[in-house]
N, CA, C and O atoms as CSV, one atom per row, in Angstrom:
chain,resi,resn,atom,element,x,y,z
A,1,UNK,N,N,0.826,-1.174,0.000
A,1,UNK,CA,C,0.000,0.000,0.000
A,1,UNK,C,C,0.871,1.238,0.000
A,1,UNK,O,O,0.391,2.325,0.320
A,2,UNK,N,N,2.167,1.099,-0.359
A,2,UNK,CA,C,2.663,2.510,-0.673
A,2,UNK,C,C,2.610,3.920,-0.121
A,2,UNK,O,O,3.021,4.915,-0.718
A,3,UNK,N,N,2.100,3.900,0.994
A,3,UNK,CA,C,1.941,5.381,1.535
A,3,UNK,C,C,3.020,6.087,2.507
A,3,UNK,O,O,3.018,7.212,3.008
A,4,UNK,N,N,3.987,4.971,2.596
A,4,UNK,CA,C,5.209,5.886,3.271
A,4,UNK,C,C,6.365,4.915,2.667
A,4,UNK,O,O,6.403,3.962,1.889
A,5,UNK,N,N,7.312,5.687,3.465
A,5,UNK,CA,C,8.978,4.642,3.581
A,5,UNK,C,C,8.934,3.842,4.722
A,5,UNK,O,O,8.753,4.385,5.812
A,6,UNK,N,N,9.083,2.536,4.631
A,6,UNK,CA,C,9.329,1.142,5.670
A,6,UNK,C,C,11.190,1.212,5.809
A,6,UNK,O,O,12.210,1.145,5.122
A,7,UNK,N,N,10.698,1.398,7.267
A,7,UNK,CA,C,12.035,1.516,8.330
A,7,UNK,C,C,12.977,0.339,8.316
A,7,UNK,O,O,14.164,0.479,8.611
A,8,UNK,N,N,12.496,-0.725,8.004
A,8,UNK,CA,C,12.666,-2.204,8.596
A,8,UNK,C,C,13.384,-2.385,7.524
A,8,UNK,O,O,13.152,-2.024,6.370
A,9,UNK,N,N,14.774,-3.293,8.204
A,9,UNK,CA,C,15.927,-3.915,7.057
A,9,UNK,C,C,15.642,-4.735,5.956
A,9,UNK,O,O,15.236,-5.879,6.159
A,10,UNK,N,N,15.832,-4.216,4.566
A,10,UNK,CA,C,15.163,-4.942,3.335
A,10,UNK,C,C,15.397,-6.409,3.847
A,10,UNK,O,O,14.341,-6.695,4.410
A,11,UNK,N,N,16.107,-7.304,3.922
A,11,UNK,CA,C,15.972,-8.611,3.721
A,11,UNK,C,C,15.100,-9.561,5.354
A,11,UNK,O,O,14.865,-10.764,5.470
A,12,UNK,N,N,14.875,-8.621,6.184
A,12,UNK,CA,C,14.289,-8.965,7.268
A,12,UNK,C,C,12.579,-9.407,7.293
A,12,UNK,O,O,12.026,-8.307,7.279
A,13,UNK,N,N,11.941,-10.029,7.311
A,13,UNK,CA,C,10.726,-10.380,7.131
A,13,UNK,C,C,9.537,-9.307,7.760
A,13,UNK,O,O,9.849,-8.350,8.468
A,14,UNK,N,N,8.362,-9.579,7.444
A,14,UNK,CA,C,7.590,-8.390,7.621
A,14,UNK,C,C,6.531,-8.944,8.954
A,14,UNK,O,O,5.430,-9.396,8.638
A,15,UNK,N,N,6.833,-8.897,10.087
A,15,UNK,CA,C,5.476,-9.475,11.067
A,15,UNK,C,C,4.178,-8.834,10.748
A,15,UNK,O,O,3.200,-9.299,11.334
A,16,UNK,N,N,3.939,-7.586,9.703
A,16,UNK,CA,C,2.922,-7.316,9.756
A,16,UNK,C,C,2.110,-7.848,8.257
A,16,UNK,O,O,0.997,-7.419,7.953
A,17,UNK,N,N,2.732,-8.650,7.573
A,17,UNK,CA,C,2.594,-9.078,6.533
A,17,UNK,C,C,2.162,-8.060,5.488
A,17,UNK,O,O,1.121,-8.151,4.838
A,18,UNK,N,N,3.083,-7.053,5.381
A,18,UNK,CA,C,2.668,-5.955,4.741
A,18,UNK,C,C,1.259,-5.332,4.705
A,18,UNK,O,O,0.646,-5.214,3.644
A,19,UNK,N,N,0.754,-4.928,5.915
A,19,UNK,CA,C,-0.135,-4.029,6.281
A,19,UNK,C,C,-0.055,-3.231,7.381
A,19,UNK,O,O,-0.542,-3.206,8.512
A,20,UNK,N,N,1.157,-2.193,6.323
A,20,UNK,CA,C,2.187,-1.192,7.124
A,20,UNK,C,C,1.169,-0.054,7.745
A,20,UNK,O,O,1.624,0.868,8.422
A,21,UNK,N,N,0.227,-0.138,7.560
A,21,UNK,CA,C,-0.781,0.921,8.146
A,21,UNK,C,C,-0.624,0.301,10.113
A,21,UNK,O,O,-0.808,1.063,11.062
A,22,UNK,N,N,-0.363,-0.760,10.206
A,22,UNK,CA,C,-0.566,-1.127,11.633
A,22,UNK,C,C,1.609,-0.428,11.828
A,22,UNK,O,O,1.722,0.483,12.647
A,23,UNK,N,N,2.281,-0.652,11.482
A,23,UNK,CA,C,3.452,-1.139,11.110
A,23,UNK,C,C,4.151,0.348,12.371
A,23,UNK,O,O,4.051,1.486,11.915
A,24,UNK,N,N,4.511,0.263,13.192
A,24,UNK,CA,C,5.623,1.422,13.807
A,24,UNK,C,C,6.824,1.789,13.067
A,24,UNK,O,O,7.436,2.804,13.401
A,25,UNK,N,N,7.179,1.149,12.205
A,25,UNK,CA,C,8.281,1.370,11.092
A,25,UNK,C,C,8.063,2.243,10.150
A,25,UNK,O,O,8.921,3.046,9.784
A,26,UNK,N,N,6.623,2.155,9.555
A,26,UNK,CA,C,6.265,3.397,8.809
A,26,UNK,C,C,6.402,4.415,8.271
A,26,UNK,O,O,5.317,4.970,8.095
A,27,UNK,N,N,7.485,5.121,7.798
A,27,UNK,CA,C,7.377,6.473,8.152
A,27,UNK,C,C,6.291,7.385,6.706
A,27,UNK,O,O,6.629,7.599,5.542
A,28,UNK,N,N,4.917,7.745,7.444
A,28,UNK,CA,C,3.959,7.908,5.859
A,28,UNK,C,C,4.805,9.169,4.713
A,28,UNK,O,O,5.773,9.865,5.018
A,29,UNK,N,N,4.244,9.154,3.694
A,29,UNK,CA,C,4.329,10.235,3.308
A,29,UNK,C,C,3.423,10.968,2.994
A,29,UNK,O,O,2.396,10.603,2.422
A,30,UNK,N,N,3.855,12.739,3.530
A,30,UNK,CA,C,2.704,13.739,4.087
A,30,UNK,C,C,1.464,13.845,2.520
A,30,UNK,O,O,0.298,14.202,2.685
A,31,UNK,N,N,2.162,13.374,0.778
A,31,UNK,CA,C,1.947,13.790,-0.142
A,31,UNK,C,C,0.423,12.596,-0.412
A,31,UNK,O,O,-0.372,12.813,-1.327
A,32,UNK,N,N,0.261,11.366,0.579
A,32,UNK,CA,C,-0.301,10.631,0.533
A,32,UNK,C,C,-1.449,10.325,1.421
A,32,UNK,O,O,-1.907,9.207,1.657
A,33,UNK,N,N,-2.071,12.084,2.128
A,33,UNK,CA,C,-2.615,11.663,3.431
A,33,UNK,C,C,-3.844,11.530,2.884
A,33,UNK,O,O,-4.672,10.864,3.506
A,34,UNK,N,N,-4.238,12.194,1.491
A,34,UNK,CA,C,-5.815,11.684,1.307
A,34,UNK,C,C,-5.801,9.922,0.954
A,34,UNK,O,O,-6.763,9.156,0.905
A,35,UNK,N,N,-4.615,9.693,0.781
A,35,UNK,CA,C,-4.734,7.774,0.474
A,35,UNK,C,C,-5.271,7.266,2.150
A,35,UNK,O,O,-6.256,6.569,2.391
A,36,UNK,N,N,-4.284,7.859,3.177
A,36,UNK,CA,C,-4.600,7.062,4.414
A,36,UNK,C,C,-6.155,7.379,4.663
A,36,UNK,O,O,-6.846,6.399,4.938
A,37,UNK,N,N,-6.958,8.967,4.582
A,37,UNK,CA,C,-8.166,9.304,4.775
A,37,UNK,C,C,-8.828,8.294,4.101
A,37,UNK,O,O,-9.669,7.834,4.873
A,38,UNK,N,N,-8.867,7.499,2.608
A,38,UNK,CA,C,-9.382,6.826,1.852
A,38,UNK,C,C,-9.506,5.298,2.674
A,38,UNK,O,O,-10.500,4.622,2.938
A,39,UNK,N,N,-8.489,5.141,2.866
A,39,UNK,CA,C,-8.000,4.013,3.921
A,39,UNK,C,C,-8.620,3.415,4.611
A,39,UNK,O,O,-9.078,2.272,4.637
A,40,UNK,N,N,-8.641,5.102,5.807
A,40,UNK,CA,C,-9.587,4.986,6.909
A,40,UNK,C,C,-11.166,4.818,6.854
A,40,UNK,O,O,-11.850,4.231,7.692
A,41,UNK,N,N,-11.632,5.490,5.632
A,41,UNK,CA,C,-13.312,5.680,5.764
A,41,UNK,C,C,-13.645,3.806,5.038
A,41,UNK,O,O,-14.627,3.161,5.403
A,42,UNK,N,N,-12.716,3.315,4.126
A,42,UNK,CA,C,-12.807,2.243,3.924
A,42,UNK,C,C,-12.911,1.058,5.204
A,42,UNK,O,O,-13.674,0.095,5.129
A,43,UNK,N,N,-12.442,1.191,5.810
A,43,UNK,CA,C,-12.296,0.097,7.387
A,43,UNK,C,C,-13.143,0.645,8.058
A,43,UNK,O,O,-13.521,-0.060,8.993
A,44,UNK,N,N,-13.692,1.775,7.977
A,44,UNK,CA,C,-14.855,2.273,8.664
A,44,UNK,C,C,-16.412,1.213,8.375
A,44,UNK,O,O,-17.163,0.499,9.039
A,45,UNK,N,N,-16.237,1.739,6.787
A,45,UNK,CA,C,-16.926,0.652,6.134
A,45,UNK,C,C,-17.036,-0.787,6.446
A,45,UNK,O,O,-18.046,-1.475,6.600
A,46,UNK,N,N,-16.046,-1.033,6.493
A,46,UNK,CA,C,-15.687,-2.625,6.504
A,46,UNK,C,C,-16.305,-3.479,7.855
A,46,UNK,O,O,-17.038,-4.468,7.843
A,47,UNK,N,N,-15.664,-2.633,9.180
A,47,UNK,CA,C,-15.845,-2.525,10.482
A,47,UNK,C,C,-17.526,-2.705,10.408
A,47,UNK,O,O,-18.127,-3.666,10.889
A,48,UNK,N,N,-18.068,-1.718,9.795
A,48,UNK,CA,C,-20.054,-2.126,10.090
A,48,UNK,C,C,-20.482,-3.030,9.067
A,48,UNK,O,O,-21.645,-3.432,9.107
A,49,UNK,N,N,-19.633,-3.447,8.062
A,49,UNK,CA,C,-20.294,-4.598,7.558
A,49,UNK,C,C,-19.876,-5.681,8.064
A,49,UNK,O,O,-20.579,-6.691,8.056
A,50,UNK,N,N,-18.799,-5.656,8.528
A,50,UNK,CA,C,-18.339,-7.048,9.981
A,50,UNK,C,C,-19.355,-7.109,10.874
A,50,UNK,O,O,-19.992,-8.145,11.064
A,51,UNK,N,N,-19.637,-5.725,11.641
A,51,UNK,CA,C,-20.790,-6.309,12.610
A,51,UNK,C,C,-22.240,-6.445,12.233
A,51,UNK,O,O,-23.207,-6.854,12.876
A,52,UNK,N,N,-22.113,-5.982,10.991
A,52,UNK,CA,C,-23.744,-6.111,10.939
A,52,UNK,C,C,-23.777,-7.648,10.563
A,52,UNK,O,O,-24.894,-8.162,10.636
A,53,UNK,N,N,-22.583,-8.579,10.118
A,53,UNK,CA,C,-22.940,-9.891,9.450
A,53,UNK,C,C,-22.120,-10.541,10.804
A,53,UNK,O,O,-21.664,-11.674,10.646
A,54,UNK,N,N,-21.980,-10.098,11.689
A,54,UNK,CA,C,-21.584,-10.983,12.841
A,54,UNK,C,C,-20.289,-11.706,12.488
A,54,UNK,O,O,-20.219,-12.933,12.417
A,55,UNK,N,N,-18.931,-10.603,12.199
A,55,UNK,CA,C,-18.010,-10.873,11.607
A,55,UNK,C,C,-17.282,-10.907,13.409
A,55,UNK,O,O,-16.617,-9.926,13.077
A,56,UNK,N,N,-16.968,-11.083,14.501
A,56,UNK,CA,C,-16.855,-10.500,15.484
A,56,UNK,C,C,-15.095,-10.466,15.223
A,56,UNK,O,O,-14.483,-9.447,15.544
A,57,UNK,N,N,-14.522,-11.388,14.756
A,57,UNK,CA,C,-12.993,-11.885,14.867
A,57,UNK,C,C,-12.521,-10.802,13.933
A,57,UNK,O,O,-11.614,-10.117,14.408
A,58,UNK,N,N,-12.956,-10.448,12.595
A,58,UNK,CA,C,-13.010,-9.712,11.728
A,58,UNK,C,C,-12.786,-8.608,12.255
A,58,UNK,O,O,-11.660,-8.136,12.099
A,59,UNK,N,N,-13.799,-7.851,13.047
A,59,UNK,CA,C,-14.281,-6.772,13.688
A,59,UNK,C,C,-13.223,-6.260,14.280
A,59,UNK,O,O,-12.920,-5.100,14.002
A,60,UNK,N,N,-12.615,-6.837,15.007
A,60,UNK,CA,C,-10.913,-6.428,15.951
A,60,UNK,C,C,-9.992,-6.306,15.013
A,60,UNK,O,O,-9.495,-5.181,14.980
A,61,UNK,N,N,-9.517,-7.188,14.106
A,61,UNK,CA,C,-8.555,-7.106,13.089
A,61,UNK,C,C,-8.781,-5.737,12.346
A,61,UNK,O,O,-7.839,-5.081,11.902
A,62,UNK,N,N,-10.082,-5.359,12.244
A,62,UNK,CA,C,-9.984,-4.408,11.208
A,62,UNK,C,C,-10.356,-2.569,12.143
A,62,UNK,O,O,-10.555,-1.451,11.668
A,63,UNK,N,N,-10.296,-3.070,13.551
A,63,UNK,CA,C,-10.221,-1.827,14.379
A,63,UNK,C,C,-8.669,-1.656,14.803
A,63,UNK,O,O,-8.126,-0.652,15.264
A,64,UNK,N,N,-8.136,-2.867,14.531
A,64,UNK,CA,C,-6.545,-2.753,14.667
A,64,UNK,C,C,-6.130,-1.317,13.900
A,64,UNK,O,O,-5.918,-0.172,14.298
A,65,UNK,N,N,-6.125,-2.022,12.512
A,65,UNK,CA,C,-5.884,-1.649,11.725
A,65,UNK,C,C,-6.715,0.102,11.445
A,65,UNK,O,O,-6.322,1.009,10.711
A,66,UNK,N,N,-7.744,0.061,12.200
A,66,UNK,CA,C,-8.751,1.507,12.059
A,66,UNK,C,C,-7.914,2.320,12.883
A,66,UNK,O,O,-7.888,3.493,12.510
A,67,UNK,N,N,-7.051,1.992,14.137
A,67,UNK,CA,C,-5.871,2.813,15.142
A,67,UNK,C,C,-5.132,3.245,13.758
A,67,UNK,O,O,-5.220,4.160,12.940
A,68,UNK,N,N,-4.408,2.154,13.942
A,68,UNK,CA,C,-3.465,2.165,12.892
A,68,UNK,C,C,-3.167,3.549,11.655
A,68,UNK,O,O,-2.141,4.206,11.481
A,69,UNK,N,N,-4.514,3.630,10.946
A,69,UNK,CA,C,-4.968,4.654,10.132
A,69,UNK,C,C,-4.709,5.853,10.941
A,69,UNK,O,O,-3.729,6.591,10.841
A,70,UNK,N,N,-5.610,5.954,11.683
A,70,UNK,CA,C,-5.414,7.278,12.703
A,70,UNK,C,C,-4.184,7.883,13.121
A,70,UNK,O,O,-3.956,9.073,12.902
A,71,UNK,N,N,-3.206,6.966,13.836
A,71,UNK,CA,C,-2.005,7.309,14.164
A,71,UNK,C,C,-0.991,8.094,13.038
A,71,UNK,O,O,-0.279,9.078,13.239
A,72,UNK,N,N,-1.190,7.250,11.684
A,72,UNK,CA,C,-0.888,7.494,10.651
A,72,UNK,C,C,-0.953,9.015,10.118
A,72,UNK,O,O,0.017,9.622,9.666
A,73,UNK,N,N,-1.988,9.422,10.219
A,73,UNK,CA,C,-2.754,10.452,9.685
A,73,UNK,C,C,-2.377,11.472,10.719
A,73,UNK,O,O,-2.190,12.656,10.436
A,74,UNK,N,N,-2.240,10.828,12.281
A,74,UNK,CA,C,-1.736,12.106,13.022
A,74,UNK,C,C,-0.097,12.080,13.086
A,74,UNK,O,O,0.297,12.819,13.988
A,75,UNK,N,N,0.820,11.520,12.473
A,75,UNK,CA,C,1.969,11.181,11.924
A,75,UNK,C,C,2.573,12.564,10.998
A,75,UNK,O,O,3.458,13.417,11.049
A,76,UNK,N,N,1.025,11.964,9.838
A,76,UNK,CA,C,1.504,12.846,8.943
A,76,UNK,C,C,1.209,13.873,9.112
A,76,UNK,O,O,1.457,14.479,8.070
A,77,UNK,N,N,0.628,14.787,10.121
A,77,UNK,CA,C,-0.233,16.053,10.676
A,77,UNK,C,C,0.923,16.931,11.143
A,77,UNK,O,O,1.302,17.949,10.564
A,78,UNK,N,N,1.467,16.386,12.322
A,78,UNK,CA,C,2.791,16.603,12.628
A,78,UNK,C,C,3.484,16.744,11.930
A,78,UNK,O,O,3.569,17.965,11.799
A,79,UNK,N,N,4.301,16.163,11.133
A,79,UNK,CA,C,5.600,16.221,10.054
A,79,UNK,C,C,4.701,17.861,9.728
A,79,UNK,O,O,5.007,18.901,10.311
A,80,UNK,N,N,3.882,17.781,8.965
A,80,UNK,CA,C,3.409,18.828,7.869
A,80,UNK,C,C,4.213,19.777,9.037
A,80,UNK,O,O,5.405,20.084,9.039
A,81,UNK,N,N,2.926,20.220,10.250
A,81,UNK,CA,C,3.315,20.770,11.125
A,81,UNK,C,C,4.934,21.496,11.324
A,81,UNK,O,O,5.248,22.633,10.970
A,82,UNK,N,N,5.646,20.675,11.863
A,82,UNK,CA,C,7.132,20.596,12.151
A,82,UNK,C,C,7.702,21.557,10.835
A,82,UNK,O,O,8.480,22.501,10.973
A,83,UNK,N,N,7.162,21.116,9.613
A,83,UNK,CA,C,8.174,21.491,8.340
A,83,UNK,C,C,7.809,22.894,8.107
A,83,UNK,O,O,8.410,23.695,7.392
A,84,UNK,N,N,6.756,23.087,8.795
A,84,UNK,CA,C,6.301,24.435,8.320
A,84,UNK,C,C,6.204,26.010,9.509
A,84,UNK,O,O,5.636,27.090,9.345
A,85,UNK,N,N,6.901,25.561,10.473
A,85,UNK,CA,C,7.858,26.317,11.466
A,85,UNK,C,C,8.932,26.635,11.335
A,85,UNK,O,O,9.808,25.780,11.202
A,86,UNK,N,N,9.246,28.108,11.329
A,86,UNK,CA,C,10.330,28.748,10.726
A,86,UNK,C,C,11.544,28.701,11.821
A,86,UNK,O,O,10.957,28.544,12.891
A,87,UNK,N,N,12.577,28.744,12.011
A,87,UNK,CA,C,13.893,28.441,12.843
A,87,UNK,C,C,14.412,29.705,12.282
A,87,UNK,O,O,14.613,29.994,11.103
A,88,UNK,N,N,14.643,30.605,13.663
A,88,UNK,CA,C,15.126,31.953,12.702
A,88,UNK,C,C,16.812,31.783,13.996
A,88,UNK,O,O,16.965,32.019,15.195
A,89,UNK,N,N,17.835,31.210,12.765
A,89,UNK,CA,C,19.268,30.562,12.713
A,89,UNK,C,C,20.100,32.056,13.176
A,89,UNK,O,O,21.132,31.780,13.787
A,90,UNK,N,N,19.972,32.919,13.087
A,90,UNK,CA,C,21.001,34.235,13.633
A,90,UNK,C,C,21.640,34.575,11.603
A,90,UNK,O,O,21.554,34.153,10.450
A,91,UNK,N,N,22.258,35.664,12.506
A,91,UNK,CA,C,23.489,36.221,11.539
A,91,UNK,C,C,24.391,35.684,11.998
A,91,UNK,O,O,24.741,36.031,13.126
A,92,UNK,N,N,25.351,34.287,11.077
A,92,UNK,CA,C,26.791,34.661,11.807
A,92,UNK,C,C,27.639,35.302,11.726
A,92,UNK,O,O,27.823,36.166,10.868
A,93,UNK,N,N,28.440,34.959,12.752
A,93,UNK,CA,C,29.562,36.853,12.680
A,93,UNK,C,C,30.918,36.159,12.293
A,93,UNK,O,O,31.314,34.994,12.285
A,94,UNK,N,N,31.295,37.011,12.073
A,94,UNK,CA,C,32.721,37.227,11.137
A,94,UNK,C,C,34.167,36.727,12.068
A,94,UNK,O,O,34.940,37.680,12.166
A,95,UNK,N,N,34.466,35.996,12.466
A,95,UNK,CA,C,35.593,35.853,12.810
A,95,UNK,C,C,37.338,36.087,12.642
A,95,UNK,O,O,37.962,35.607,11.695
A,96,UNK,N,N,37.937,36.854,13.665
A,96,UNK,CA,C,39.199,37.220,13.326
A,96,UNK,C,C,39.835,35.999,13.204
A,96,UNK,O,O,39.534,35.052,13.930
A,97,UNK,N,N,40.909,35.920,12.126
A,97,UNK,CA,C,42.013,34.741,12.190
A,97,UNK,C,C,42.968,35.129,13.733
A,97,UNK,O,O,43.059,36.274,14.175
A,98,UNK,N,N,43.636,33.863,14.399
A,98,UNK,CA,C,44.286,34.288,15.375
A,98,UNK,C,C,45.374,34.932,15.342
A,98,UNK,O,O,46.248,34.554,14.562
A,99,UNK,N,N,45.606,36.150,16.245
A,99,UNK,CA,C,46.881,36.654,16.431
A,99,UNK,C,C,46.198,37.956,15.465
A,99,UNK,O,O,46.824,39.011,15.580
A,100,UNK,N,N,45.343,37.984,14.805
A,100,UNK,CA,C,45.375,39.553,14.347
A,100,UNK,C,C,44.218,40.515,15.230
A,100,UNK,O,O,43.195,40.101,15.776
A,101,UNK,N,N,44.703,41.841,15.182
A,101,UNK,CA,C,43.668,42.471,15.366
A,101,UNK,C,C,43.067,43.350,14.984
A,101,UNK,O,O,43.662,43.275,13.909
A,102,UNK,N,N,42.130,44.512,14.768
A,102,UNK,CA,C,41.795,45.391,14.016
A,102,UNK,C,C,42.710,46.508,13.683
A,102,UNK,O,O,42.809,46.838,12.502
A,103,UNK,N,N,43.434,47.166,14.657
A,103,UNK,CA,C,44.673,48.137,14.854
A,103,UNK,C,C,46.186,47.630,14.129
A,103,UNK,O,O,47.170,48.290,13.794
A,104,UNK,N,N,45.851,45.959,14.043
A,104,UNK,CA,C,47.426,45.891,13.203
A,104,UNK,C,C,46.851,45.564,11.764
A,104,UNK,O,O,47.663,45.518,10.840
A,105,UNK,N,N,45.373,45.310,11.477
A,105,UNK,CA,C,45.153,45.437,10.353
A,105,UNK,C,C,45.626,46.580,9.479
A,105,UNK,O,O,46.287,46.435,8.450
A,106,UNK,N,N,45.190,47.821,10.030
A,106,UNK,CA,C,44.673,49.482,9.853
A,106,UNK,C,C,45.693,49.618,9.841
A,106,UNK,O,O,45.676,50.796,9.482
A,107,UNK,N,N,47.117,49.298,9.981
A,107,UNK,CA,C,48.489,50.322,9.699
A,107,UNK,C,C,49.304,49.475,8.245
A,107,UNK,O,O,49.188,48.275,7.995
A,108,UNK,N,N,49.826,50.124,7.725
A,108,UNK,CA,C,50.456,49.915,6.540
A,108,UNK,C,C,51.420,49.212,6.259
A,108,UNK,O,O,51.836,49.168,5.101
């Protein structure tokens, strides 16, 4: 499902069987948050057609996964957040090389 970069060492196996939406490795990307919104209203879906057909086992697996979304989405809320706070860095100042000073500059 493509919606971020997976943390986890390429040749290492996946415990979440690639349904990185549950996944702490995650990291989403912010360019993809209407995919996770899509995501989410989908398992929303899913979630009341589990209980309305007495899916109950179903029902947990796919509220797992309904966190999951959420966290995601407040993941990517943050980042946006963070990137878009300005850091005001200074002027830096000019440093003398050692041993000189302004007065032995100024004479000829």
């Amino acid at each position: 499902m493509s919606i971020g970069t997976c943390g986890r060492a390429f040749p290492t196996p996946c415990v979440h069987e690639h349904a990185c939406v549950r996944c702490a490795l995650l990291r989403p990307d912010p360019d993809q948050r209407s995919r996770i919104e899509e995501f989410r209203d989908n398992l929303i879906a899913r979630i009341a057609e589990a209980e309305r057909e007495g899916r109950l086992g179903e029902v947990e697996g796919l509220k797992v996964s309904l966190i999951g979304a959420h966290d995601k989405r407040a993941q990517v809320d943050a980042l946006v957040k963070r990137q878009s706070i300005a850091v005001e860095l200074g002027m830096p100042g000019v440093r003398q090389p050692a041993g000189t000073t302004e007065a032995r500059r100024a004479k000829p």
